[in-house]
DRENMIRO-670624 format. One line per 8 residues: their letters; for each residue x, y, z of C-alpha. Coordinates in steps of 0.02 Angstrom, whole numbers, plus 50000, padded with zeros to 5 digits. Layout:
A	X/Y/Z  ...
This chain:
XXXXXXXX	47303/50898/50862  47407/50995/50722  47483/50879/50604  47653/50991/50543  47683/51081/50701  47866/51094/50711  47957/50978/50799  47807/50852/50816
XXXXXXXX	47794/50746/50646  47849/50573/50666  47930/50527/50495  47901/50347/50489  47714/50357/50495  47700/50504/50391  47788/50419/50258  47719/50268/50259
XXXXXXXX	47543/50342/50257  47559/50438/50113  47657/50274/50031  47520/50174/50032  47375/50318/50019  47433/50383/49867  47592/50275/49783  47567/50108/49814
XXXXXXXX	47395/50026/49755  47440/50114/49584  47594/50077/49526  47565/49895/49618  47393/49864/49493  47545/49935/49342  47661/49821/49393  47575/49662/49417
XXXXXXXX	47509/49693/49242  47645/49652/49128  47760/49567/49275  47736/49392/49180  47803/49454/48995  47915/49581/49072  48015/49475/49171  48028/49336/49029
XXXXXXXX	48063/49484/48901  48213/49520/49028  48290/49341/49055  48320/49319/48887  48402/49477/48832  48512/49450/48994  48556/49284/48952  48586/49318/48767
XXXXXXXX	48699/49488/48832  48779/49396/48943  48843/49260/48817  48885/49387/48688  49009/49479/48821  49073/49316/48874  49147/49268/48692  49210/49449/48684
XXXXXXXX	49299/49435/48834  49378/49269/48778  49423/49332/48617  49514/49481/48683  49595/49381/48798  49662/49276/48663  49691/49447/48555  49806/49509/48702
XXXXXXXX	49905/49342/48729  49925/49238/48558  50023/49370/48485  50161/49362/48643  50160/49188/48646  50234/49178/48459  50331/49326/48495  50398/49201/48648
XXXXXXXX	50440/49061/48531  50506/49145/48379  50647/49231/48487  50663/49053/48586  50699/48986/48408  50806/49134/48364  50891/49093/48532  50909/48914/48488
XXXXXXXX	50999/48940/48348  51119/49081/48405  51142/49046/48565  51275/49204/48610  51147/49320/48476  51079/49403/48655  51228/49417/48741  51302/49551/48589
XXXXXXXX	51251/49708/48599  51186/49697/48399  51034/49615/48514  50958/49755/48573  50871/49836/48419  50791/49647/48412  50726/49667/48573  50679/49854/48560
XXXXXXXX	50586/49799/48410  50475/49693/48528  50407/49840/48620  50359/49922/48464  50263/49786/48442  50122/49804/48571  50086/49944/48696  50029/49812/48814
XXXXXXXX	50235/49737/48832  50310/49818/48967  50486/49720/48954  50582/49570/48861  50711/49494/48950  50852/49352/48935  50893/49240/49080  51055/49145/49065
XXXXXXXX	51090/48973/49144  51260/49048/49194  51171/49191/49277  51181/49328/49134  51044/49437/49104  50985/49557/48956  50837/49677/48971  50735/49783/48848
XXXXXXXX	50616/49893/48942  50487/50031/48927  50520/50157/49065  50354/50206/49137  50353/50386/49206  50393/50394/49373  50501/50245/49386  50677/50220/49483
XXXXXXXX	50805/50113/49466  50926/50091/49580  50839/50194/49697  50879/50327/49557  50785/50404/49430  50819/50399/49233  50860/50552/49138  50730/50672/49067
XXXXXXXX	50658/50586/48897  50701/50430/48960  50557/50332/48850  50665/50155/48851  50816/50065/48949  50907/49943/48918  50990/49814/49013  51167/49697/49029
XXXXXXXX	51225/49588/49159  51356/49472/49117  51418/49334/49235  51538/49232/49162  51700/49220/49224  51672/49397/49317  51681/49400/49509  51609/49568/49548
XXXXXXXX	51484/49592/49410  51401/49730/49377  51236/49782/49312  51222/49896/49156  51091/50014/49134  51077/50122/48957  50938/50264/48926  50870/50297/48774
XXXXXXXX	50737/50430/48725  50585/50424/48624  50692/50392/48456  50820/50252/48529  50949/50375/48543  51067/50351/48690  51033/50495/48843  51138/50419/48982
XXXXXXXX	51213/50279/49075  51208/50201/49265  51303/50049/49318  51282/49962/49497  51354/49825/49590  51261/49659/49532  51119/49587/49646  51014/49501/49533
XXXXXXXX	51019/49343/49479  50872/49255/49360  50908/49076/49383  50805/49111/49571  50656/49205/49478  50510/49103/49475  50478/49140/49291  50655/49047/49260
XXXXXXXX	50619/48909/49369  50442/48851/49291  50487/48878/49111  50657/48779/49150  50520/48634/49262  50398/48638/49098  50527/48634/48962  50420/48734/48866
XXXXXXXX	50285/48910/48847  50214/48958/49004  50115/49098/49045  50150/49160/49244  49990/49236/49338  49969/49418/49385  50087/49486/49495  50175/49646/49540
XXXXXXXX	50317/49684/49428  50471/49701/49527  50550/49830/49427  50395/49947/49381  50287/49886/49502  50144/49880/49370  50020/49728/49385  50056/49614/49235
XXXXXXXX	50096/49423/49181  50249/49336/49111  50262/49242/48947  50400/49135/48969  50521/49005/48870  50655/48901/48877  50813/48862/48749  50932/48740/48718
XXXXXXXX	51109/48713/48658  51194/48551/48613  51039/48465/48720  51086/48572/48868  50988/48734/48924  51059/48904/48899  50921/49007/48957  50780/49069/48960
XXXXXXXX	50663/49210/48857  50528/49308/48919  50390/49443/48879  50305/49551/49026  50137/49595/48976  50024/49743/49077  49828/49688/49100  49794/49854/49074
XXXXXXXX	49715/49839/48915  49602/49698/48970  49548/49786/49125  49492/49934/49010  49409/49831/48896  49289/49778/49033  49277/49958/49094  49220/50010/48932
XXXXXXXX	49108/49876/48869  48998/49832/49033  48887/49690/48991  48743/49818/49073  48752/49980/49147  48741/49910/49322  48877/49724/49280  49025/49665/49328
XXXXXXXX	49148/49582/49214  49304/49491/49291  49441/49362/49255  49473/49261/49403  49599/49096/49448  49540/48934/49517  49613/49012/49694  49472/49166/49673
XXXXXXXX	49613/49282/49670  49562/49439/49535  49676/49411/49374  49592/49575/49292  49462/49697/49374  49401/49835/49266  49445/49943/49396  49638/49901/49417
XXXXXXXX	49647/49977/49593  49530/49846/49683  49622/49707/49585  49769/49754/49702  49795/49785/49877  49953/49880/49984  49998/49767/50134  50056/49832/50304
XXXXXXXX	50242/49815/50231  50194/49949/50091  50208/49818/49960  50070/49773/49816  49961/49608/49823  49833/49536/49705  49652/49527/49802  49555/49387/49833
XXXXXXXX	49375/49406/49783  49301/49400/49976  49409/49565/49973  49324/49670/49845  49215/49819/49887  49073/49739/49800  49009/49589/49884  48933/49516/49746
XXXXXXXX	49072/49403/49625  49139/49327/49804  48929/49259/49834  48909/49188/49647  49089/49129/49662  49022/49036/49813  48859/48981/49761  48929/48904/49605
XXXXXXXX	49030/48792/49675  48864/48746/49801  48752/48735/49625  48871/48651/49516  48834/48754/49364  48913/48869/49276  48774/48988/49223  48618/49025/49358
XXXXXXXX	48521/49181/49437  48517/49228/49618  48442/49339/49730  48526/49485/49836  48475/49608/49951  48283/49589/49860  48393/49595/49671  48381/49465/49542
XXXXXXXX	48561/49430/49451  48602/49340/49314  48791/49245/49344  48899/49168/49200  49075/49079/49226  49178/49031/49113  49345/48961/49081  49481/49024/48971
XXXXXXXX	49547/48898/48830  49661/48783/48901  49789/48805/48775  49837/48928/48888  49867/48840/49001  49794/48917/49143  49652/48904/49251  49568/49065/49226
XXXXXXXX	49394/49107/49219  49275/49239/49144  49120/49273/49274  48994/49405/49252  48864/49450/49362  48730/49575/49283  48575/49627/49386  48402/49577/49289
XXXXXXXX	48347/49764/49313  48456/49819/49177  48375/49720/49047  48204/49830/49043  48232/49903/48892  48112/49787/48793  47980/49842/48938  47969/50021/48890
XXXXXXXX	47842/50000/48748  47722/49937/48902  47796/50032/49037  47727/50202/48942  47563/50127/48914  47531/50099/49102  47629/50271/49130  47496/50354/49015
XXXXXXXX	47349/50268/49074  47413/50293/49269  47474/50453/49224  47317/50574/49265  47267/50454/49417  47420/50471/49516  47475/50675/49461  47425/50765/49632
XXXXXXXX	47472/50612/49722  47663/50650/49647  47639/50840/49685  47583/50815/49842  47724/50683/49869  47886/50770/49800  47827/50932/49901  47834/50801/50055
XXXXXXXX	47998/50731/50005  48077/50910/49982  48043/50967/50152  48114/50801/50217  48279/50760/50098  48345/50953/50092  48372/50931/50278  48424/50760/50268
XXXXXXXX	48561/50805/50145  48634/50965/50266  48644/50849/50423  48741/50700/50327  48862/50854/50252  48879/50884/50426  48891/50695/50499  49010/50688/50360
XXXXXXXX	49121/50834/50421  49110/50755/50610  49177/50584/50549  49307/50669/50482  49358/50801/50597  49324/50910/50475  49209/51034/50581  49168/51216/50503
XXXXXXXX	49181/51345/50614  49010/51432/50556  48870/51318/50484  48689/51361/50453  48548/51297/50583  48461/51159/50499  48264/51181/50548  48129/51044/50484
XXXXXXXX	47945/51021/50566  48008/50840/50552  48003/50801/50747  48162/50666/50733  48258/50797/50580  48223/50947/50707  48308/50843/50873  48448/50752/50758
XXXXXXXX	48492/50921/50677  48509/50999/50865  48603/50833/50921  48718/50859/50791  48755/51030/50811  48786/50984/50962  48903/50848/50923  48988/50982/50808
XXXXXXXX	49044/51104/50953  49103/50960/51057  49207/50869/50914  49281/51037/50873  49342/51110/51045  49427/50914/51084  49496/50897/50912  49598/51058/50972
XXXXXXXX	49676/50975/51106  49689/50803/51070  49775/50728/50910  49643/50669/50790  49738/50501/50732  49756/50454/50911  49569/50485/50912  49502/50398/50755
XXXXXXXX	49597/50256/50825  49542/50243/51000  49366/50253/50927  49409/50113/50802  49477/49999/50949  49286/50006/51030  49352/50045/51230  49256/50152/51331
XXXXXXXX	49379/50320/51352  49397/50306/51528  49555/50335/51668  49664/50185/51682  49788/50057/51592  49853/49895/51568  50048/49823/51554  50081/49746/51398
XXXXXXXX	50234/49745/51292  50290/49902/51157  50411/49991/51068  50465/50167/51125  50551/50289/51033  50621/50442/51081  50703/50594/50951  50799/50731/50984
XXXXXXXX	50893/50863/50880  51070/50874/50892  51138/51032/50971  50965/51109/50996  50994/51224/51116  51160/51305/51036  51071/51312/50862  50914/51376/50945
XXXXXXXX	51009/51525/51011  51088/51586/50868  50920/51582/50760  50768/51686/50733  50621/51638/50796  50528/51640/50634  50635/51532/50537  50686/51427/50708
XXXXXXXX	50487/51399/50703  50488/51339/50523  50646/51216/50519  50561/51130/50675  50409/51117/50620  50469/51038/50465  50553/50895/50556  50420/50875/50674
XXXXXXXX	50331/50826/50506  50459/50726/50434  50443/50606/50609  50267/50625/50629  50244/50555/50434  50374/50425/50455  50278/50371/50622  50103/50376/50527
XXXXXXXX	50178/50258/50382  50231/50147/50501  50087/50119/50606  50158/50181/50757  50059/50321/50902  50131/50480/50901  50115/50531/51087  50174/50690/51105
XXXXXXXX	50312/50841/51064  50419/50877/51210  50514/51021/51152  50649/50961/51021  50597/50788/51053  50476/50690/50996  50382/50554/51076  50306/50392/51005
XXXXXXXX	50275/50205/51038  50216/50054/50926  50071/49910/50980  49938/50017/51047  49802/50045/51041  49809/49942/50884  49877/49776/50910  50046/49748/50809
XXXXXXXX	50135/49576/50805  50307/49671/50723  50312/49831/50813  50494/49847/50885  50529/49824/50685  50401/49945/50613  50479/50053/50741  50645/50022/50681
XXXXXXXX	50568/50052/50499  50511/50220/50535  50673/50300/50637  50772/50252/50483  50637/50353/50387  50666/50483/50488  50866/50483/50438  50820/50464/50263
XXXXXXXX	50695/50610/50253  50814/50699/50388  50936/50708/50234  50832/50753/50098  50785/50891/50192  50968/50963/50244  51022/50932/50054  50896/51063/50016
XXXXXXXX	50933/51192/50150  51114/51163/50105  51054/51247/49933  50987/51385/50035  51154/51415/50141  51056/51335/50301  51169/51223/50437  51101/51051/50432
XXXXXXXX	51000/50972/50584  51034/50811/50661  50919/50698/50727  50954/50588/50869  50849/50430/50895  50831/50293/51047  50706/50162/51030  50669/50009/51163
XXXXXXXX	50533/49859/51182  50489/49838/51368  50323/49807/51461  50247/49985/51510  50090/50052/51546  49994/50113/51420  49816/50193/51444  49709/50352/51482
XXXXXXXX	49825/50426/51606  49789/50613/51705  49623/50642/51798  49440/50651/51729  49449/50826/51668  49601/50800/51567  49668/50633/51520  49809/50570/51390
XXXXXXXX	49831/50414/51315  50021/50386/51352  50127/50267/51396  50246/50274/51567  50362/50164/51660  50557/50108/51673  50545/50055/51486  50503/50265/51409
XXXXXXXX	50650/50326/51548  50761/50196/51451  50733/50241/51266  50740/50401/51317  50925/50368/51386  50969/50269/51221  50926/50434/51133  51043/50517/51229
XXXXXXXX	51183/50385/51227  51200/50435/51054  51296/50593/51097  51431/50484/51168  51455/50392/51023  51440/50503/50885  51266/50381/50805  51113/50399/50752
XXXXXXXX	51003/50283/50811  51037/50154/50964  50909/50011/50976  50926/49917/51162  50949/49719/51169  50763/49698/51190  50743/49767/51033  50875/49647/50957
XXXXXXXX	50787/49489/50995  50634/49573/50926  50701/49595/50750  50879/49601/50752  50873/49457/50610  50783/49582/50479  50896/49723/50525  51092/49786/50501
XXXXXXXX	51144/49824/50680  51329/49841/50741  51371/49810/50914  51393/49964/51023  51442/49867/51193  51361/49859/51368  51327/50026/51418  51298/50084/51608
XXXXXXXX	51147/50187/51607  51099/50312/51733  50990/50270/51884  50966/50065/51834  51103/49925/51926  51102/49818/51782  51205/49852/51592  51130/49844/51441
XXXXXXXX	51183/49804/51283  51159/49926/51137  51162/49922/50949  51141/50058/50820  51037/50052/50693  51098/50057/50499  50986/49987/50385  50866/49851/50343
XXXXXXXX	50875/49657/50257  50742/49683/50122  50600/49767/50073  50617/49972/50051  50762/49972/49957  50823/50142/50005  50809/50099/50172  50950/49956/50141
XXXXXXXX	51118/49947/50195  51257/49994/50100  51413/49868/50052  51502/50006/50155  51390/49998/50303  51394/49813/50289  51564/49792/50306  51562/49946/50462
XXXXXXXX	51457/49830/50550  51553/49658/50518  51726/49754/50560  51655/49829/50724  51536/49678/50778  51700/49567/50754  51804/49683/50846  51665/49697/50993
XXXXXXXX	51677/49497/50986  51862/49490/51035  51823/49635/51153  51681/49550/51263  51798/49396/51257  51934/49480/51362  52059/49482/51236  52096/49659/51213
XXXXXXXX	52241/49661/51112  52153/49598/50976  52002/49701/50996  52150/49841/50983  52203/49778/50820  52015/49765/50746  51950/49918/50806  52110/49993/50726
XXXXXXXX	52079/49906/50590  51930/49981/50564  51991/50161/50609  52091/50143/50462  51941/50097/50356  51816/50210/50415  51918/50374/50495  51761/50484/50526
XXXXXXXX	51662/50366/50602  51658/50413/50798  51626/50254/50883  51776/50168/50812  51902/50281/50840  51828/50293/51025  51839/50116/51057  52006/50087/50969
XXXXXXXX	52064/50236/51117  51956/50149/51248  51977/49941/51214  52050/49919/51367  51940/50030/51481  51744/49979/51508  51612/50067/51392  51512/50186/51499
X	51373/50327/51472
């Protein structure tokens, strides 16, 4: 029989023949050698490292926050004493001062009991505010919001570049209000310093902790000061001095959530809503802190080894002074391998003395491991590039007399031509995620309750007709990506492009708990990125494009749908044909986006919706009630609703009230109310001409 005929090696055995042939009995007789002083050599320069990074850590921990602290209380004092000193503007080089004084302060801040606020901030680059970004050299802002005795306040924002100097001004209408912060409500409940733990800064949306204190006048409190302080420092302090080359060093809370990670990015985690969370420990990449975090609490002790995965570690926790006042802790996990540097000295003896004994045997072995890894590393490249759709047109054969490299490499191949000619046809998130979801793909569906949305471009057909095809090919395909992004963000399935239109629905395959709001969520994208893109073809001279958008939540069928040669997972019944209607129903009205009742009870209370009446739609006996769509409660703030919008929707829900009710001379009178208000807007002039005849479409 011929050992390396092609195809016909079986790795395993090979490998593990020439393992313990050649390899093993040496380097086993080395090792067992000088195991016993090794392994004592490396316990105690691991525990002595370990203790010597711990008191660092501490001490730069205290480095970072003592200085804020009395920064806290000396302007508390200050505050004290001149209790209107931060409501005059001869405040702000005081507080501008303070950011001078560290890199690490990202803001100080004055929180009135009457509601007034005062900021001094450091304008990271990148940042809005307002939805609206600072002027070019903006390096600081500052910040006034005065409450007293004003009922419409407003907020204040001044610029100023890299030398104080004023650069511009912004005012809004005021929203904010400190006494509800929670760093106002525990420094007022502690009456005195308190430090806040990590959390996402609202208005930079930088990780970072409060230093926080309340003052007093005449016995009563007037407010309350505060310093925001970035962990970045800390978390590059453990970056650069790892305890070992292989360590982790981390500063934890008694809940295990991460207060600093050396690696700020796994200290914080994006949540389905888009905002930024801290991350628990169980949530790290690296499974390790969340098992000594575990086993500590099962051992009772604060320093101890374990064993993972066959790897000795060495684990230290410890907590932060209390005169901080929280419950933080310092852990560090370091593996015991990294602590061989004291073995050298006898690892080169047994090296030299091994050295001529085992030289063929290494020869002999890396020429082995050649022939096997240079395949080994082509096929993952190209297991890699399958995974991720990523398929090259032209790729080298892989050939290996390994029998299992020489089948794999033809199996994946293989794999290669199929994944590319069905990645042509069928959308590769739809894919990824039908994979993900484990179900066989086979013909067939299941009822169960979604979201459908349905877009449209206003006017297509005229607008197609008058323009080229080139650049009729280019504007399309740039709101085809606009929707298709917006859908993506929002978890939703994009199902498919029907001309102008495009077609999508939320809750499978993926289960979603929120979808007729996500869905919501991503048509007002949609709008939003709609507009950013006509402002810029307005530039260019281009007619703007209007997109039309109907969304409902019914139970359909959703599933692999066609025959077995050609299937697509879709979604059909009497719930699409209705979206699709509310899409159209639009046109009637002059609106954007109509959302049917279903959708209402869905999440009508985390959305601005005015009342459009109860439409007749085509081909069903029953009415249905429509809304449009114009804006969100919360979250995104550029997907909010105006105070203009606001009061659109009160005026014409009021006036829809009196309408359903029968009395139509008062719907009359609102609905020409709000003509008066809002003259462009469509729907109210049509129902002001129509209150007395029945809303069809």
């Amino acid at each position: 029989m011929t050992l390396f005929r092609f195809g016909a090696v079986r790795l395993r055995p090979s490998i593990v023949m020439l393992f313990i042939m050649m390899v093993l009995p040496v380097f086993a007789a080395a090792i067992w050698v000088g195991y016993a002083s090794n392994d004592k050599m490396a316990r105690d320069t691991a525990e002595k490292t370990v203790e010597r990074a711990r008191l660092e850590t501490i001490s730069q921990t205290e480095a970072l926050l003592n200085p804020i602290a009395s920064l806290v209380r000396v302007a508390s004092r200050v505050a004290a004493e001149q209790p209107d000193f931060y409501r005059s503007d001869r405040s702000i080089p005081a507080m501008l001062e303070v950011l001078d004084h560290s890199a690490n302060i990202s803001s100080f801040y004055v929180g009135f009991a009457d509601g007034s606020y005062r900021m001094a901030l450091r304008v990271p680059k990148g940042l809005r505010i307002q939805n609206n970004a600072p002027p070019e050299g903006t390096q600081f802002s500052t910040r006034w919001l005065d409450r007293r005795s004003v009922a419409k306040p407003v907020d204040q924002y001044s610029f100023l570049g890299a030398k104080k100097e004023p650069i511009g001004q912004f005012s809004a209408a005021a929203q904010y209000d400190p006494r509800v912060r929670p760093w106002f409500k525990d420094a007022v409940e502690r009456q005195g310093l308190v430090i806040s733990n990590p959390y996402i800064y609202a208005t930079t949306g930088l990780p970072g902790i409060t230093v926080a204190m309340p003052f007093y006048s005449g016995g009563q409190l007037a407010g309350v000061l505060a310093i925001d302080i970035l962990l970045d420092s800390l978390s590059q302090y453990l970056k650069n001095r790892p305890v070992s080359p292989h360590s982790i060093s981390l500063i934890v809370d008694n809940d295990g959530l991460i207060v600093v990670h050396p690696d700020t990015k796994q200290a914080l985690k994006r949540e389905a809503s888009g905002s930024l969370t801290r991350v628990r420990l169980t949530e790290l990449e690296d499974p390790l802190p969340a098992l000594a975090f575990a086993m500590r609490n099962e051992k009772k002790k604060n320093q101890f080894t374990f064993t993972h995965r066959g790897e000795e570690y060495v684990a230290m926790f410890s907590p932060i002074p209390s005169e901080f006042g929280k419950a933080w802790e310092v852990v560090i996990l370091a593996p015991l391998e990294d602590f061989v540097g004291e073995w050298k000295a006898n690892n080169q003896k047994l090296l030299v003395f091994g050295l001529g004994a085992i030289l063929l045997q290494v020869f002999l072995i890396y020429a082995l491991s050649r022939r096997i890894a240079m395949p080994l590393e082509q096929l993952e490249e190209q297991v890699a590039e399958v995974q991720n759709f990523t398929v090259k047109s032209t790729s080298e054969p892989i050939r290996s007399p390994i029998r299992e490299i020489a089948s794999l490499a033809t199996a994946v191949a293989t794999l290669q031509g199929a994944i590319g000619a069905f990645s042509a046809f069928v959308p590769r998130d739809l894919v990824r995620q039908l994979i993900g979801s484990g179900k066989p793909l086979e013909l067939g569906g299941r009822s169960k309750f979604l979201t459908v949305m349905f877009t449209d471009l206003e006017s297509f057909s005229t607008w197609a007709e008058a323009t080229p095809a080139q650049d009729l090919l280019v504007r399309v395909s740039a709101y085809f990506e606009i929707v298709t992004r917006a859908v993506n963000q929002e978890s939703g399935t994009l199902d498919k492009f029907i001309g102008d239109g495009v077609m999508a629905f939320w809750g499978a395959p993926a289960q979603l708990d929120d979808h007729a709001f996500l869905s919501c969520v991503a048509a007002l994208r949609i709008q939003q990125g709609m507009a950013e893109l006509n402002a810029q073809w307005a530039k260019e001279g281009l007619a703007p494009l209007h997109v039309r958008v109907g969304i409902h939540s019914d139970q359909v069928l959703v599933g692999n749908i066609g025959s077995l040669e050609r299937m697509s997972y879709t979604v059909m019944g009497d719930g699409v044909n209705l979206a699709a209607r509310l899409e159209g129903t639009n046109k009637e009205f002059g609106t954007r986006i109509c959302i049917s009742h279903a959708v209402y009870r869905e999440a009508g209370e985390r959305l601005w919706l005015r009342r459009i009446g109860v439409v007749t739609v085509k081909g069903r006996r029953a009415d249905l009630q429509v809304y449009e769509l114009l804006g969100i409660k919360g979250g995104d703030p550029a997907l909010e609703a105006s105070p203009e919008i606001v009061l659109l929707c009160e005026m014409t829900n009021a006036a829809f009230d009196a309408y359903e009710r029968g009395d139509l001379e008062e719907a009359g009178e609102l609905f020409g109310a709000a003509v008066a208000r809002f003259p462009q807007d469509r729907l109210v002039r049509l129902m002001a001409e129509r209150c007395r005849a029945p809303v069809t479409a």
